[in-house]
C-alpha positions as CSV (number, residue, x, y, z in Angstrom):
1,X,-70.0,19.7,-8.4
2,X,-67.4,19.1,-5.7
3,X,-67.5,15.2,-6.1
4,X,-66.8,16.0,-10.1
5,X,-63.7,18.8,-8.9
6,X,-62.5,16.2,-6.5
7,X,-62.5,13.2,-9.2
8,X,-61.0,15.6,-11.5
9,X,-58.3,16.2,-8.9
10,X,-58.0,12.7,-8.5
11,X,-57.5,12.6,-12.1
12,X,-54.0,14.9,-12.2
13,X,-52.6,13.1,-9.2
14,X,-53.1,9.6,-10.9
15,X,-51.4,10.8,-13.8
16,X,-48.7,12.2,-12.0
17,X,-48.0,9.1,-9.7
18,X,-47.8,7.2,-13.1
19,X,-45.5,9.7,-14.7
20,X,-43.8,9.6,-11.4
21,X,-43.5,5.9,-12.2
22,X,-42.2,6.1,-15.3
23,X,-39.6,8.7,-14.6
24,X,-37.9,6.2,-11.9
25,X,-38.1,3.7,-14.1
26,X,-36.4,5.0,-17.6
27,X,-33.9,6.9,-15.1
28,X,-33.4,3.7,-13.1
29,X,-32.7,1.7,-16.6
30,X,-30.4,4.4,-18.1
31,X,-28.6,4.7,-14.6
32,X,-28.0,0.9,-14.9
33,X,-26.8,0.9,-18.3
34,X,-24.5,4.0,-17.4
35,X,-23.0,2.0,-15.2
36,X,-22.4,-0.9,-17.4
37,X,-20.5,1.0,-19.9
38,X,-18.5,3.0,-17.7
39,X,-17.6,-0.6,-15.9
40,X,-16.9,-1.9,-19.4
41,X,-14.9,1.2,-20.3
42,X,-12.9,1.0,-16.9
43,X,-11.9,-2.5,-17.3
44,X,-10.7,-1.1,-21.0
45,X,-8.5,1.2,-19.5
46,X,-7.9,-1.5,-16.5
47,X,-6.4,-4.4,-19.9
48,X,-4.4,-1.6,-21.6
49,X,-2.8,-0.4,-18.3
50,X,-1.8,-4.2,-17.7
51,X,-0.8,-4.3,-21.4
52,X,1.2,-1.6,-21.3
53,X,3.0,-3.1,-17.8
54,X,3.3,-6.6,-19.2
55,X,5.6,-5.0,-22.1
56,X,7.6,-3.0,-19.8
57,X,8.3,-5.9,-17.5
58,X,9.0,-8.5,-20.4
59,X,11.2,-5.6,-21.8
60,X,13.4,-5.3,-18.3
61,X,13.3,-9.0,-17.8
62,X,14.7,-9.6,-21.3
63,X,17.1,-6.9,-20.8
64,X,18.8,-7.5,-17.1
65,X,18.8,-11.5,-18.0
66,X,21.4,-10.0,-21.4
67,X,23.3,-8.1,-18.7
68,X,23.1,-11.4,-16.0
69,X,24.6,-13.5,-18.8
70,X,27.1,-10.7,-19.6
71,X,28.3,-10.9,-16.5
72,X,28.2,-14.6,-15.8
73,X,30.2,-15.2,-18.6
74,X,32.4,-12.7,-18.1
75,X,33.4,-13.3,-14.7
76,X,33.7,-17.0,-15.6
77,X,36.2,-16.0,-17.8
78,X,37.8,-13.9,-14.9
79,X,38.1,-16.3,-12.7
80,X,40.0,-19.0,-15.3
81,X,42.3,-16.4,-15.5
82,X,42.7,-15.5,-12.1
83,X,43.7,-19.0,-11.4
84,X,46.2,-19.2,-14.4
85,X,49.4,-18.3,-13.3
86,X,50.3,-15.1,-15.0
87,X,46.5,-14.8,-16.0
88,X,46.2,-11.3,-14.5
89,X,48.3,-9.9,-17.5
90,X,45.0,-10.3,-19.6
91,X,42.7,-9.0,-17.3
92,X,42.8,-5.0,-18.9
93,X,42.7,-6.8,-22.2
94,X,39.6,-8.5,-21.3
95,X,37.9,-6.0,-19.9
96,X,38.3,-3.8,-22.9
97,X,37.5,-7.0,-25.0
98,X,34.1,-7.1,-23.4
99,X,33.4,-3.5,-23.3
100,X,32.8,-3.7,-27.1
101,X,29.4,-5.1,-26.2
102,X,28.4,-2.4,-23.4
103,X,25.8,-0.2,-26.0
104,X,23.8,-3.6,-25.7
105,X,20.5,-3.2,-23.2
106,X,22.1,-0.1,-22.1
107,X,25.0,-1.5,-20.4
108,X,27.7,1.5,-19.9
109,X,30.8,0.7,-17.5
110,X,33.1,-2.2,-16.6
111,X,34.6,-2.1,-13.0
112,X,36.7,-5.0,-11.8
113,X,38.4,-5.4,-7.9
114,X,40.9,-8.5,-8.3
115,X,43.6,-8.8,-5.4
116,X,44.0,-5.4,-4.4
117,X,43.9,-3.9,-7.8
118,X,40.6,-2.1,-9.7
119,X,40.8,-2.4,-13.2
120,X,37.9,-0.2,-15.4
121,X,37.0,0.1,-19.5
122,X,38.1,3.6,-19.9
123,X,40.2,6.5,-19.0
124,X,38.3,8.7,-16.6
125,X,41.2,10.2,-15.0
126,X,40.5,7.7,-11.6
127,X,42.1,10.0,-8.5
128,X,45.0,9.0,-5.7
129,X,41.8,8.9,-3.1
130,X,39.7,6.7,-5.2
131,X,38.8,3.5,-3.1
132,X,37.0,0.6,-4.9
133,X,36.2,-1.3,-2.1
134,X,33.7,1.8,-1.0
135,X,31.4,2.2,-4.2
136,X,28.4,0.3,-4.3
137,X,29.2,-1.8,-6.8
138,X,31.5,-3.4,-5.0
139,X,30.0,-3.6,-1.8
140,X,26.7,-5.4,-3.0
141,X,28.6,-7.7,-5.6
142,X,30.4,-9.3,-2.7
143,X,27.4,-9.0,-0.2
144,X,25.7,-11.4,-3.1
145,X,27.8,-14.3,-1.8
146,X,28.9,-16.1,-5.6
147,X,24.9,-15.1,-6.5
148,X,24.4,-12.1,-9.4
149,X,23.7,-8.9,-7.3
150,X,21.7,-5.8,-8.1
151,X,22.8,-2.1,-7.0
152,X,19.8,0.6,-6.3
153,X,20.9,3.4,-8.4
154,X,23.6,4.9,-7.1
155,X,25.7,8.0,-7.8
156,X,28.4,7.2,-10.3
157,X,32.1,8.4,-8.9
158,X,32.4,9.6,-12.6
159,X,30.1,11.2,-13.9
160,X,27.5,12.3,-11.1
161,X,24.7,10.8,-12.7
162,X,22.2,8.0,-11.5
163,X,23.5,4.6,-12.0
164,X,21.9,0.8,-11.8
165,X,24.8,-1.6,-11.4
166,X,24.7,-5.6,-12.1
167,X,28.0,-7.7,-10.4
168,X,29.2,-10.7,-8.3
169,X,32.2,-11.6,-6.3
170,X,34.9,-13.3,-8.4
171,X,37.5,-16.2,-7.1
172,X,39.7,-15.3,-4.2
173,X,38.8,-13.1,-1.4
174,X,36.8,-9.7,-2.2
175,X,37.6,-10.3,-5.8
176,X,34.1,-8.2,-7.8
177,X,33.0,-8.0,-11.0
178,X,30.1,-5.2,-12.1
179,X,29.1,-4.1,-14.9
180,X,27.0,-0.6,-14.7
181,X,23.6,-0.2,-16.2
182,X,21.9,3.5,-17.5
183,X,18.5,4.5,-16.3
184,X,18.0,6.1,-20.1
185,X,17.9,2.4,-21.2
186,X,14.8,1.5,-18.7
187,X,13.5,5.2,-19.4
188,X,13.3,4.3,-23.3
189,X,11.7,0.8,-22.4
190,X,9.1,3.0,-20.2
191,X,8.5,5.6,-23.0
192,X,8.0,3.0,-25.8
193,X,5.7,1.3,-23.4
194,X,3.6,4.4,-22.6
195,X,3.0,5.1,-26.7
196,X,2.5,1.8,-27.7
197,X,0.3,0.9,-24.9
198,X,-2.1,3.6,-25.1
199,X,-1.6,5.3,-21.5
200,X,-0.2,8.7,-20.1
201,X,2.9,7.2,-18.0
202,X,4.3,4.4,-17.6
203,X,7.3,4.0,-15.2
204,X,9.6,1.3,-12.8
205,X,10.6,2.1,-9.1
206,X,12.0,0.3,-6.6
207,X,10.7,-1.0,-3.3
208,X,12.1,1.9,-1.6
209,X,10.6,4.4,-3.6
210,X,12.9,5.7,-6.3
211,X,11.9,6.1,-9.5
212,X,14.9,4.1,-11.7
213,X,12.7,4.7,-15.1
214,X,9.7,6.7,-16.2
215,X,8.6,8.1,-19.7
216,X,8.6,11.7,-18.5
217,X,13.1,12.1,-18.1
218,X,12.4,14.2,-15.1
219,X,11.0,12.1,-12.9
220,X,13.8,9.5,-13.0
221,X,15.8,9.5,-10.1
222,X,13.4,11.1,-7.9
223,X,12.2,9.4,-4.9
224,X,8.7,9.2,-4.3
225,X,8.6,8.0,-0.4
226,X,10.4,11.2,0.0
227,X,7.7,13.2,-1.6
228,X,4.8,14.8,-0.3
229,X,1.3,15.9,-2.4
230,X,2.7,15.0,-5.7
231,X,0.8,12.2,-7.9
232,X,4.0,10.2,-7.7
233,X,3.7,10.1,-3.6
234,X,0.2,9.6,-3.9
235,X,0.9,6.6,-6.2
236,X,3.7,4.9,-3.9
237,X,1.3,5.6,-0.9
238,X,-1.4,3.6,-2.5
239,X,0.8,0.9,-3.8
240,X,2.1,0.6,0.1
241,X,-1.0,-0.4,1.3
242,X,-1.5,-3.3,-1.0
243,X,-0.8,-7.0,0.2
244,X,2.6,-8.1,0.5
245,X,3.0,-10.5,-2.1
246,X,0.5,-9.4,-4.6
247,X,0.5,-10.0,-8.8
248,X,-0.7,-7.1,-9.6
249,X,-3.5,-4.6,-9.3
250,X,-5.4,-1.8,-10.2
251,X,-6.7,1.3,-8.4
252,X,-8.1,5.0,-9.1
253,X,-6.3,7.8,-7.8
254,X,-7.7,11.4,-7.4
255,X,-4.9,14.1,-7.4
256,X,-5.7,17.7,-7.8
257,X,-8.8,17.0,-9.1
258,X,-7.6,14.7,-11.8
259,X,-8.8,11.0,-12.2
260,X,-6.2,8.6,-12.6
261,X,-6.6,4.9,-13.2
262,X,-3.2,2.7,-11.9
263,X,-2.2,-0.5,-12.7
264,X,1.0,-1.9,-10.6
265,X,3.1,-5.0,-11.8
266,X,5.7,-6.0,-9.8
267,X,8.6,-7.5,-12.0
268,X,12.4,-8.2,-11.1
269,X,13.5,-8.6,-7.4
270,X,11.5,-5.4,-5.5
271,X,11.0,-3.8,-8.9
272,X,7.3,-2.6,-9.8
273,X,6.0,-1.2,-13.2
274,X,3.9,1.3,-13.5
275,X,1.7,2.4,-15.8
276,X,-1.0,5.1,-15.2
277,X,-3.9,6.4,-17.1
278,X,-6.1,10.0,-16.8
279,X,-9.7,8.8,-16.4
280,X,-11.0,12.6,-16.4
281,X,-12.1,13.1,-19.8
282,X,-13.5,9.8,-20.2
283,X,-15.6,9.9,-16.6
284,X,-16.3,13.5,-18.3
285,X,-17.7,12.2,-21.5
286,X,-19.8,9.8,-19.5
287,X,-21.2,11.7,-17.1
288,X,-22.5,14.7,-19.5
289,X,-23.8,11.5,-21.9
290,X,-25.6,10.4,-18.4
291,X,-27.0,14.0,-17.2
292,X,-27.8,14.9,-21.1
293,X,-29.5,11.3,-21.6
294,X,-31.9,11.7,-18.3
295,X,-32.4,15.5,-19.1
296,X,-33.8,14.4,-22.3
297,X,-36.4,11.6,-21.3
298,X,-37.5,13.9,-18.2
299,X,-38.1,16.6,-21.0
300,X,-40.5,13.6,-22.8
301,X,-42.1,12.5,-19.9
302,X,-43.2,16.2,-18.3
303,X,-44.6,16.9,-22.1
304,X,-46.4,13.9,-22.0
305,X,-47.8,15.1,-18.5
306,X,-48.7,18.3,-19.8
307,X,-50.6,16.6,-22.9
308,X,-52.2,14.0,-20.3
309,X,-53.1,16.3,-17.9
310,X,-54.8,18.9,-20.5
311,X,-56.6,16.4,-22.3
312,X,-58.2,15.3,-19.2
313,X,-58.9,18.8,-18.1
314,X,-61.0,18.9,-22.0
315,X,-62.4,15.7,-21.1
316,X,-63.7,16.4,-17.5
317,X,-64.7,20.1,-18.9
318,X,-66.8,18.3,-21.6
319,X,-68.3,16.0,-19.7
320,X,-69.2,18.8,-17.3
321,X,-70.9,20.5,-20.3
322,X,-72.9,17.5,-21.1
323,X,-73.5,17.3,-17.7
324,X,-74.8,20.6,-17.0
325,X,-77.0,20.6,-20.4
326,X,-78.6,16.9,-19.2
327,X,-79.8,18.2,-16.0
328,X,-81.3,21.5,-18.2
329,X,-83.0,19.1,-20.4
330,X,-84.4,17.5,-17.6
331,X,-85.1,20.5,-16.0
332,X,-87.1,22.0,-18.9
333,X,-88.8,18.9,-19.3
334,X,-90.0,18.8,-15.8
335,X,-90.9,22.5,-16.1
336,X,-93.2,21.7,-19.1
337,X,-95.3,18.6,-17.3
338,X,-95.7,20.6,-14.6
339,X,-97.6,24.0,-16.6
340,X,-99.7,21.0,-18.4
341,X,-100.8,19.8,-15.1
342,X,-101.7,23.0,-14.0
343,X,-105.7,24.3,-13.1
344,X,-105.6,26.8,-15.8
345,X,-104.3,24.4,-18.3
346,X,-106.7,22.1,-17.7
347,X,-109.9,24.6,-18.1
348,X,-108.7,25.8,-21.3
């Protein structure tokens, strides 16, 4: 009876090694097949992020190559007036000649330094103390040596608000074209990008940090080198640690318990685009699919445990009763040979 309790013991832990088995291997597969689609699905988000990056970036290449030829050609004609004797008469007219064309690729302000004098577009009231030869535009126009040159944003003397600014040094000494350029313009490009391209954000900073165009307006301007515990500083902190010299790349960011999915492209001179997508819902999706998925075939297997291990219970319970009614047979059987062999049996 011990040998049959033992077998039948025997009997529940085979079956749960073999469920055991067969747990780790459907969980294994659906673990595997988990991973592949959230892989697939991150390399998804991985093509529109670079989609979305590769417009921006045609988009601001397209646009600062209209203002480069804007002001190639018109300093060109600058300069063959400059060396025209009595050219300088025509200089205002030019400049307000050409400013008819500003509302192209967001192009907003003229600002011209020729011997001595600053010439401008408009009528902005320009003050006794105003020195031309200060303002940024001017300083990194003639810093560019004859070459185009390209102004951070700056402050404008005007207005107060953030300005890019696209010059170069004219004929004669410290002679400057510049031509200024609005963020709005870039923040547009940005914002179309972001719809069109299927992500949350898309934006452009610079190598030092500031952000010169995003799709949300406020973040324009701000700096995010400066910044500490925002998304933004943890973006530029990430991006920092990349290889100099690098095409572009993708990495996931975790900020206040958010999943984000990056995608950097670098574009013109130190100039990176941006474009960043919120992986939380979709990780979300995924992961309840996963726990929901595995819940369900553990649910199968322990039934089909239950089921195997009560019909061997019946089984071992039946064969016990045939058993048990074999060795009575037997029993009774013996019992009656021996009362026919008996003395009194025999006499009779």
């Amino acid at each position: 009876m011990n040998k049959d309790r033992k077998k039948a013991g025997m009997t529940v832990i085979e079956t749960a090694i073999v469920s055991a088995i067969v747990i780790i291997f459907f969980v294994s597969t659906v673990l595997l097949y988990y991973n592949l689609l959230l892989d697939e699905k991150k390399q998804n988000m991985i093509s529109q992020g670079a989609i979305a990056g590769e417009r921006v970036s045609d988009a601001v290449t397209d646009s600062l190559l209209a203002n480069e030829y804007f002001v190639e050609f018109t300093s060109n004609l600058l300069n063959e007036m400059h060396d025209e004797v009595g050219g300088e008469k025509n200089i205002q007219k030019l400049i307000e000649t050409q400013a008819a064309g500003l509302k192209l690729d967001g192009m907003k302000n003229i600002n011209v330094y020729i011997d001595g004098k600053y010439y401008c577009d408009r009528d902005w009231g320009i003050t006794d103390d105003f020195d031309a030869t200060t303002r940024p535009w001017y300083q990194e126009a003639l810093a560019a040596g004859g070459e185009i040159g390209y102004v951070d944003p700056y402050v404008d003397y005007e207005t107060g608000a953030l300005l890019l600014a696209i010059g170069k040094s004219l004929n004669g000494e410290g002679n400057v074209f510049s031509v200024d350029v609005t963020l709005g313009r870039l923040a547009e490009l940005a914002s179309d990008a972001a719809l069109e391209g299927n992500v949350d954000a898309a934006m452009i900073i610079i190598g030092d940090g500031t952000v010169i165009a995003h799709s949300d307006k406020v973040e324009t301007g701000k700096n995010y080198k400066e910044e500490e515990g925002t998304l933004g500083a943890g973006i530029y902190k990430k991006i920092s640690e990349l290889p100099e010299g690098f095409k572009e790349e993708s990495f996931e960011l975790k900020h206040d318990g958010v999943n984000y999915l990056i995608h950097v492209e670098p574009t013109y001179n130190d100039w990176m685009v941006i474009s960043v997508i919120d992986t939380t819902e979709v990780y979300n999706s995924f992961r309840i699919m996963l726990i929901t998925t595995i819940a369900i075939i553990m649910a199968i297997v322990f039934v089909i445990i239950f089921i195997m291990i009560t019909a061997n219970k019946r089984s071992f319970w039946a064969e016990q009763e045939i058993a048990v009614y074999k060795e009575r047979m037997v029993l009774e059987k013996k019992q009656g040979e021996s009362a026919e062999d008996a003395p009194g049996h025999l006499e009779a």
